[in-house]
C-alpha positions in Angstrom: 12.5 11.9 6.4 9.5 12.0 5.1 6.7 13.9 8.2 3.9 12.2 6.9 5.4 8.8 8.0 5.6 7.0 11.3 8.2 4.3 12.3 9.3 1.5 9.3 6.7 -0.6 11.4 3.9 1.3 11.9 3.8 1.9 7.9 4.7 -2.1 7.1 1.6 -2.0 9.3 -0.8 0.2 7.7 0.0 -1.1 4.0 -0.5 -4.4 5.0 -4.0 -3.6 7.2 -5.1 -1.6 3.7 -4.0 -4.8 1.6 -6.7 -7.1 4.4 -9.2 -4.6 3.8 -9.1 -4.4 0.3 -8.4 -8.4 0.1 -11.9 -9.0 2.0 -13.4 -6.2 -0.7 -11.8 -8.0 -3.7 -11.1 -11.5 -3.4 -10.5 -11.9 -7.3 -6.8 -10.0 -6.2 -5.2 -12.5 -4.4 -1.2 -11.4 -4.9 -2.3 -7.9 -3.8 -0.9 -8.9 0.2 2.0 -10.3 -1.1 3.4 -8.0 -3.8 2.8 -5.5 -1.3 4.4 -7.5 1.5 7.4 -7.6 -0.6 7.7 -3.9 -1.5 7.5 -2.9 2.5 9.8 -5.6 3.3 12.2 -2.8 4.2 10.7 0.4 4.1 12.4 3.5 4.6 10.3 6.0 5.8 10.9 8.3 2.7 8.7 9.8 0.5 9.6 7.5 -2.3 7.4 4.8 -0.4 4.2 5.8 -1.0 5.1 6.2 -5.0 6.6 2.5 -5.3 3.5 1.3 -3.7 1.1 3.1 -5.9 3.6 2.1 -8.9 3.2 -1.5 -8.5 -1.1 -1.3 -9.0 -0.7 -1.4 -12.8 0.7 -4.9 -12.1 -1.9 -6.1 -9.8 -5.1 -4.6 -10.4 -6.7 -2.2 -12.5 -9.9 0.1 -13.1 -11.7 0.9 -9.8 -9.4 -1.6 -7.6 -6.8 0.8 -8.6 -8.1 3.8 -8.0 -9.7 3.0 -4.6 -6.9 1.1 -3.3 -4.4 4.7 -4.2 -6.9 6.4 -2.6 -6.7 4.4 0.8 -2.8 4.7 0.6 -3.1 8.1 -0.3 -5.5 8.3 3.3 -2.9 6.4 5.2 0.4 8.4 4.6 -1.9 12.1 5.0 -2.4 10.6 8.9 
């Protein structure tokens, strides 16, 4: 279990409250919510999370999009 992680809800939660915000930043990526919808469908809790998420970007966005939106995951799972 991963100590960086809260219950399978609280981090369906966060990924999808970072997918809003960046959504309302970047309308020009409108799968972003749902690709990432699907990937926390059932999350684990593991540390493995946090990778898949940040390993499905190439397929959604690129460039800055990218980078900022690892960032803000990267922000969420350090809480």
């Amino acid at each position: 279990m991963s100590a960086r992680s809260g219950s399978a809800e609280e981090i369906r939660a966060k990924v999808i409250e970072l997918a809003d915000r960046l959504e309302r930043d970047q309308p020009s990526v409108p799968l972003l919510e749902s690709r990432l919808q699907e990937l926390v469908a059932e999350p684990t809790g593991e540390p493995g999370v946090e990778a898949r998420l940040l390993g499905v970007m190439p397929k959604i966005a690129a460039g800055e999009l990218r980078e900022a939106f690892g960032k803000r995951v990267r922000e969420v799972w350090a809480r």
